[in-house]
N, C-alpha and C positions, 0 to 999 in steps of 0.2 A: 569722419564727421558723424560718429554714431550719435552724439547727444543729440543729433536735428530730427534724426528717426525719433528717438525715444520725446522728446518733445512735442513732436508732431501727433506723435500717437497720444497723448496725454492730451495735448489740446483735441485730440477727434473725442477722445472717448471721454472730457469730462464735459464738452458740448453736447455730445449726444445723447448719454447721461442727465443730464440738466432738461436738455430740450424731451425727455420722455416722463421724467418727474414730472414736469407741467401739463403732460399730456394727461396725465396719470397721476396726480397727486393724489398723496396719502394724506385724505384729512381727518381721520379716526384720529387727534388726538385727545385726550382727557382734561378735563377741565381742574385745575388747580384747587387747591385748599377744598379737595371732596371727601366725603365722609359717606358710609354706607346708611340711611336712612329706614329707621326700624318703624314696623307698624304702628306702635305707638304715639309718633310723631310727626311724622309729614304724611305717610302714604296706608292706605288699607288696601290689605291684601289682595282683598276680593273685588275691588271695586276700582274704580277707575278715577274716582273723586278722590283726593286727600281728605285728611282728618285736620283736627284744629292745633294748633301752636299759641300758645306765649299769654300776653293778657298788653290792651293798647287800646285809649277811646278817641272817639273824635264825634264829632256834631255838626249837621245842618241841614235845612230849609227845605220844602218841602211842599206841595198842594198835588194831594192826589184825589181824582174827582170819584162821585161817590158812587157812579153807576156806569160800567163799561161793558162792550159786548164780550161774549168770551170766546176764543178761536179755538176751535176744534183738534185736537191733537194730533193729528195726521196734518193740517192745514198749515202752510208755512206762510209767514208773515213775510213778503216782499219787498225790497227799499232801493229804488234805481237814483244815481247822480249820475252826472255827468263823464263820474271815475271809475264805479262800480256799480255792480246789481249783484245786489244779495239777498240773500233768505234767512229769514230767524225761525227756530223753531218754539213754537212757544211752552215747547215742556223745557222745561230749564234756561226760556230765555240765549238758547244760544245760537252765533253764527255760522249754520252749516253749508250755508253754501256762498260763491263768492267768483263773480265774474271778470275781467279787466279789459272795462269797453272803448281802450283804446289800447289795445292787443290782442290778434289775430292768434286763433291757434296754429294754423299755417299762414306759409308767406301767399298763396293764391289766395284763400279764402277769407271770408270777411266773421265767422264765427268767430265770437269776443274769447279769449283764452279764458279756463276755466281754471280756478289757483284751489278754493274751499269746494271738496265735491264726498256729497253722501250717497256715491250711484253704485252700480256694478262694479265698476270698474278700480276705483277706489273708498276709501274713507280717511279724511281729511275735514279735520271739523275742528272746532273752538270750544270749547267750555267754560263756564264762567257764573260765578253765584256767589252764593253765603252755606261755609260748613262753621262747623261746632257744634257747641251746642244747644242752640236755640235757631241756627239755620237750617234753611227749608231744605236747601238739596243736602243735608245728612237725614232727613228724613227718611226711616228705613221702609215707609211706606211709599216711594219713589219721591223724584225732583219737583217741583212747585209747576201747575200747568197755569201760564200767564196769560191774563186778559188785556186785549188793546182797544184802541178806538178804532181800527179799520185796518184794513189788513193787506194794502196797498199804499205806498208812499212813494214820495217822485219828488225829489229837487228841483224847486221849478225854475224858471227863467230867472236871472236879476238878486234870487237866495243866496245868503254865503252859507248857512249851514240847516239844515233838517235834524231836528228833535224827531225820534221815535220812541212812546213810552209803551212800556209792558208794566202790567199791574198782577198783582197778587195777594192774598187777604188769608191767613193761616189758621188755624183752630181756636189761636190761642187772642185774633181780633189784629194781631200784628200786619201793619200794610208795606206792602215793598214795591219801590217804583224802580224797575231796570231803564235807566237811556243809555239809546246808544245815539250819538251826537256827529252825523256825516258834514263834512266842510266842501265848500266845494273846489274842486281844481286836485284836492287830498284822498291819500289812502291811507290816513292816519284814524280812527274810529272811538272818540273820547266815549267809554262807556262812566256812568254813574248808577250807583246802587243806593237806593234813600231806604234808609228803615226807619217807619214812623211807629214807636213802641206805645200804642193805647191798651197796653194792658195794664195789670197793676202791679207785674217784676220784671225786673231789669230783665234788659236781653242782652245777650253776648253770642256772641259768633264772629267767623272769621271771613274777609275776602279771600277767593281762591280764583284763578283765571288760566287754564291753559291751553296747551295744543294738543290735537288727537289724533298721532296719522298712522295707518300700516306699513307695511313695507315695499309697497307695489313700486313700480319704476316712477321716474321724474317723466312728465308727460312733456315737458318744456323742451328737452332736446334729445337730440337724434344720438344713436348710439354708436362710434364707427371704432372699427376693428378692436368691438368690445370694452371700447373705455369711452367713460363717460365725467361731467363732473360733478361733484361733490355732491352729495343727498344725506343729511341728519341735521343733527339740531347744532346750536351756539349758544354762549352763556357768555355773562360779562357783569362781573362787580369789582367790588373796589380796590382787590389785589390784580384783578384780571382783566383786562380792557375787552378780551377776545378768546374764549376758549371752544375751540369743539369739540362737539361728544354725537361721536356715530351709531348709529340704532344700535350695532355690537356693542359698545360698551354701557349704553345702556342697559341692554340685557343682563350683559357680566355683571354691573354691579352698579345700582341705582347712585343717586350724585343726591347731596345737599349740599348747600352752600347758603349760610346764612350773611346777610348785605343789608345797607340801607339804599345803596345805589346802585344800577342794572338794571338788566332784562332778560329774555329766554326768549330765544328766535327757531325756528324751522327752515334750514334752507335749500334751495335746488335751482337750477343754472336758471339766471336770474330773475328770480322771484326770490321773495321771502314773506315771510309773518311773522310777527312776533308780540309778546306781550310786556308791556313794560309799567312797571307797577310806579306811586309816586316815589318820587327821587324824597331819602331823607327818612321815609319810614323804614323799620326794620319789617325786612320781608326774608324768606325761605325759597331760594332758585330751588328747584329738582328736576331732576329728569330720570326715566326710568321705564321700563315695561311692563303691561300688562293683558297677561289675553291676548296677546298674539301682537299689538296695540304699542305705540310709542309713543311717550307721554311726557311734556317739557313744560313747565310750568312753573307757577309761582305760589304760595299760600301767607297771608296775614298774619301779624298778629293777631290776639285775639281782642272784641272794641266793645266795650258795654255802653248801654245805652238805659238810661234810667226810666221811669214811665213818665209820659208825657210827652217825651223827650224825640228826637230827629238825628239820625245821624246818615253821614252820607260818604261813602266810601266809591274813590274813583281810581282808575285804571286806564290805559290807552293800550288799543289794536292796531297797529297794524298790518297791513296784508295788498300785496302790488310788488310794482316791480323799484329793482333795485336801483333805483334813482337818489344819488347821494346827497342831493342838497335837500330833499323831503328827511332823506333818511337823518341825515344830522341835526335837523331841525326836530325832528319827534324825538329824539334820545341821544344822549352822551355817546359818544362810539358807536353806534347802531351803524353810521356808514364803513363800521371795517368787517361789517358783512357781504359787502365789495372787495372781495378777498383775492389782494394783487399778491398775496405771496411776500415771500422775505427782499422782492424788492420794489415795493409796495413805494418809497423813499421817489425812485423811478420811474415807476409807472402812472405815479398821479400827476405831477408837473406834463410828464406826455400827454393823459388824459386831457389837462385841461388844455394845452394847447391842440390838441385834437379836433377838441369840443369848440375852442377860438375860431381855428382856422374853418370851422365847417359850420361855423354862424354866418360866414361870410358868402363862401364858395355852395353852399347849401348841398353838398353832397362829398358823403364820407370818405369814397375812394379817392377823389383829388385832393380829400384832405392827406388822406395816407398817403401821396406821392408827395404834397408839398412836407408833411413830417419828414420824410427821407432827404427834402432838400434841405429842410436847417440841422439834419444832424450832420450831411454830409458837409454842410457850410464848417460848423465846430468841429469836427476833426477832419475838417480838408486837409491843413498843415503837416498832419501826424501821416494821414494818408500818401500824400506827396513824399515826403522823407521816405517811407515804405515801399513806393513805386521807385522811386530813384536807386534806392540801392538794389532794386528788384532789376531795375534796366539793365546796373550796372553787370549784376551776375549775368544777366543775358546778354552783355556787349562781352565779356570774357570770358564766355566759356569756351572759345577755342583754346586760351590760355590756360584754364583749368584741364581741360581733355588734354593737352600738352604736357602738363604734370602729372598728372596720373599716368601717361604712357612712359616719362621719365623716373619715376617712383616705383613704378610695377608694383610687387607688393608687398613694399615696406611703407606701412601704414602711418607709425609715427613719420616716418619723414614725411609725407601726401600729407597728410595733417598737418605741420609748420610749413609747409610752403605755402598751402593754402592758407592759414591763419597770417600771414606774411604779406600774400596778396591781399587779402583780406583788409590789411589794416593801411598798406599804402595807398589803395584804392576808397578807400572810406566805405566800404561796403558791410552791412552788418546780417548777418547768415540766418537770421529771425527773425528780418522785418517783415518776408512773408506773411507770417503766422498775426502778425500785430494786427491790420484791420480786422479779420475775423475776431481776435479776440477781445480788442476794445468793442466794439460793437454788438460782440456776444451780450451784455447785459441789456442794452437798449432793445434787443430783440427780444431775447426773455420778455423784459416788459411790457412791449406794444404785446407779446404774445397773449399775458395776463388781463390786459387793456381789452383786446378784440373778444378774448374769452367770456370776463367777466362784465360788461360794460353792455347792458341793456338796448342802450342807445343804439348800439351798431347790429339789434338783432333785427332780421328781414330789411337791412337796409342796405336798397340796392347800388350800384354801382353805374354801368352802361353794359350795352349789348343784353349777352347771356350772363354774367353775372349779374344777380339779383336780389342778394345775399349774401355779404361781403362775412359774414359769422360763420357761414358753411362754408365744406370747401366744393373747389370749383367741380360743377357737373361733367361736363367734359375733358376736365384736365388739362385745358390749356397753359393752366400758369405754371404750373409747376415742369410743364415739358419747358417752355418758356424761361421760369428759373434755372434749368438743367441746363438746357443752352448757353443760357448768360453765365454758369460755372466753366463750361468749357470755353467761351471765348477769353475769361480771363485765363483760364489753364494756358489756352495759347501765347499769351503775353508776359507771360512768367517764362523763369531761366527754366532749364531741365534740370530735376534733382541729381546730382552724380551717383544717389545712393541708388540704386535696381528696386529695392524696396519702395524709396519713398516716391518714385516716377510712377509704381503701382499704384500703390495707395491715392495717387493723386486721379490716377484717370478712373479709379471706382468712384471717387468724392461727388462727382454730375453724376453718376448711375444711381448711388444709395440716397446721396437728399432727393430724388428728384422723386424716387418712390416714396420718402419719407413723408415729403408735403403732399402727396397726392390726397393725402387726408386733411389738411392743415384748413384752418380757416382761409378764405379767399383774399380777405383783406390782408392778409399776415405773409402770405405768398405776394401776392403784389408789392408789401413791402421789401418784397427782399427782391423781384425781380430787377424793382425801379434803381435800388440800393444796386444792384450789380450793374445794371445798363450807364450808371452818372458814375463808377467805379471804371466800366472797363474806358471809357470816352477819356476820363482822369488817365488812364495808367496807359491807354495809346496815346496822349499828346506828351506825357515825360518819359515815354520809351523811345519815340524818336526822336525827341529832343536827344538824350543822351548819346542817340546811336548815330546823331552829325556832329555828336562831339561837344555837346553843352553838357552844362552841369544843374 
């Protein structure tokens, strides 16, 4: 019965395999239809702003008043709702900083987690303006410093959205009104940019909007036995729903991708930012490095604007956590920055029953046990067939230990005898192997699910778990799922092979180390999974063993 060995080992090792990918996924890949972008074109060398592309107008509307205080350049312009507090800075109008005040940097503490940060510790910031050539930030005399009406804003009670204007007035008489336009309940940040052209030549230049971050750690989560997940940018247009491009390939070799449709995101365990330009014009994704500096973004066409004349070029932010129904609502595909992996098919129908059962039950861990009871409902039957013929090798294995002492060892014959009993008995020599490996893929998923899925971060459980995203502090579950491997061991025939009876009594020692890192909620699923498995395979191991079928 060597094929049972060589089988078994195939299923250990393309399980474990699988299950350390997820641990550890490799999301460095490159974004499709890219091209190396020359200074000419999208990006300058020296600078951290891109340069102008193409030629594209548009027009509109405008009242910008005629006398504003002006904020000091060091002085950051503050904007708190309901979802966020941020900072603008007013030299180039952009958002450098960005709080999420309904999430906790830790699970004790009540400090709002910090997503946009210009501190020590990192840099992480947004940039956003008008280049070419009649825009203020290609001015090689630096970026436009913007005047406001006050320099405190607050979403108030009963508000659905908060206007923030910054203002600006050029050499040349030209007025520029930046909004940024907060909603409330959203992390979505509609910016607009008015240029009101009172001069007496056309003005041309281009939208540009992107992300600026170093290479410092993900502050979002905790680092265990060295692997972490995923940190770099994403891109997505209209060959590509979803590409990643990791700060290394950045470096290696800058991206363009010209699109009418898309965006360019920043991402790390769950959060994201992104900037998504309007759907429909042609725009320039890139991403690239500069100065130490990692740089995802987008660039305009170029928009002339005649004298007289008004034109207004807009763009949406956002920056929060990765919450899918927000996400799919701001942009096309923005929610498969919720990145379930290639069984993505799986892990969303989970998610949403997750999400179901835990509208009701109001807390995630019950809901993960009641997930484990409807998948154990859908494959009860398969399960059952699998126990039964499991019973069976365990009600005959005195008869087998009989054949192998009548066979000694001529191998082919041990082999048709058994495959003889085998088949008058209805017993099939793999059903073992079955529930683990149907089930393998549901477990992937929920693993994808717990991983990725915002919702279940800091969200407690009972007792000491309190935290169902981390794994357990003490280690209980895992000792726990180790356990519940060896009670099924015990209900299971004994393998005839010496090899595979090894192999089976390390299987509780190696997962049980293995999850000692696992998310909490992810170990409970498997514990509950095994505890409703071993109740299943003792009520049809004694049945069999009085003689039922």
């Amino acid at each position: 019965m060597d094929f049972r060995r060589y089988f078994l080992w195939g299923a250990l090792f393309v399980s474990g395999y699988l299950l350390f990918l997820q641990w550890n996924q490799d999301y460095g890949t490159a974004a499709t239809n890219k091209t190396v972008a020359t200074p000419n074109e999208t990006v300058a060398a020296d600078s951290d702003l891109p340069n102008a592309i193409g030629a594209q107008g548009t027009t509109a509307n405008a009242e910008i008043p005629d006398q504003v205080d002006k904020v000091a350049p060091g002085q950051l312009i503050h904007v708190k709702t309901d979802t966020l507090n941020v900072a603008i800075n007013p030299v180039g109008g952009d958002l450098v900083e960005a709080s999420l005040l309904q999430y906790t940097k830790t699970n004790e503490g009540k400090e709002p987690f910090v997503i946009l940060d210009n501190g020590n510790e990192r840099i992480y910031v947004t940039q956003s303006g008008l280049v070419g050539r009649d825009g203020p930030d290609a001015n090689p005399e630096g970026r436009p410093v913007y005047q406001t009406e006050q320099t405190s804003y607050a979403l108030e009670a009963g508000d659905k959205t908060l206007d923030v204007n910054l203002y600006y007035t050029d050499a040349d008489g030209v007025k520029y009104t930046k909004t940024f336009r907060f909603t409330q309940g959203r992390y979505d940040i509609r910016q607009l940019i008015t240029v009101d052209n009172t001069s007496a030549e056309t003005w041309k230049g281009n939208l540009f909007a992107q992300i600026k971050r170093d290479s410092s750690e993900d502050p979002s989560t905790a680092t265990n036995m060295g692997l972490q997940p995923y940190l770099g940018g994403a891109i997505s247009d209209e060959q590509t729903k979803y590409s990643k491009i990791s700060f290394s390939d950045m470096e290696e070799e800058p991206v363009k991708v010209s699109t009418t449709k898309g965006w360019v995101a920043l991402l790390q365990h769950y959060f994201v930012s992104a900037w998504i330009p309007e759907q429909g014009q042609k725009v320039t994704l890139q991403a690239r490095t500069n100065n130490g500096f990692n740089l995802i973004g987008f660039t305009g066409q170029a928009v002339e604007i005649a004298p007289g004349q008004q034109g207004t070029l807009s763009s949406t932010f956002y920056v929060g956590p990765k919450l899918q129904d927000q996400l799919e609502s701001t942009a096309e595909n923005l929610d498969l920055t919720v990145d379930y992996g290639w069984l993505w098919w799986l892990a969303k129908p989970l998610f949403w029953l997750l999400t179901a059962i835990q509208s009701v039950v109001i807390n995630w861990g019950v809901a993960i046990i009641l997930i484990v009871v409807c998948v154990k409902a859908i494959f009860f039957k398969l399960s059952a067939t699998s126990y039964r013929s499991m019973a069976k090798m365990r009600k005959f294995g005195p008869e087998l230990a009989r054949l192998r002492e009548q066979h000694g060892d001529d191998r082919q014959a041990m082999s048709q005898a058994m495959m003889a009993l085998y088949k008058k008995e209805k017993i099939n020599p793999l059903s073992g192997c079955l529930p683990i490996l149907v089930q393998m893929p549901v477990f992937l998923s929920l693993y994808w699910v717990l991983m990725e899925s915002v919702e279940l971060r800091h969200a407690p459980f009972m007792l000491w778990i309190n935290d169902l995203s981390a794994m357990d502090p003490y280690f209980v579950l895992p000792i726990l799922m180790g356990l519940s491997m060896l009670g099924q061991q015990m209900l299971n025939p004994t393998p005839p092979d010496p090899m595979q009876a090894r192999i089976m009594k390390i299987m509780p020692i190696a997962f049980t180390f293995f999850f000692l890192w696992f998310p909490a909620g992810l170990v409970l699923y498997w514990v509950v999974n095994n505890t409703l498995s071993i109740v299943q395979q003792y009520v049809i191991t004694k049945s069999i063993e009085k003689g039922g079928n």
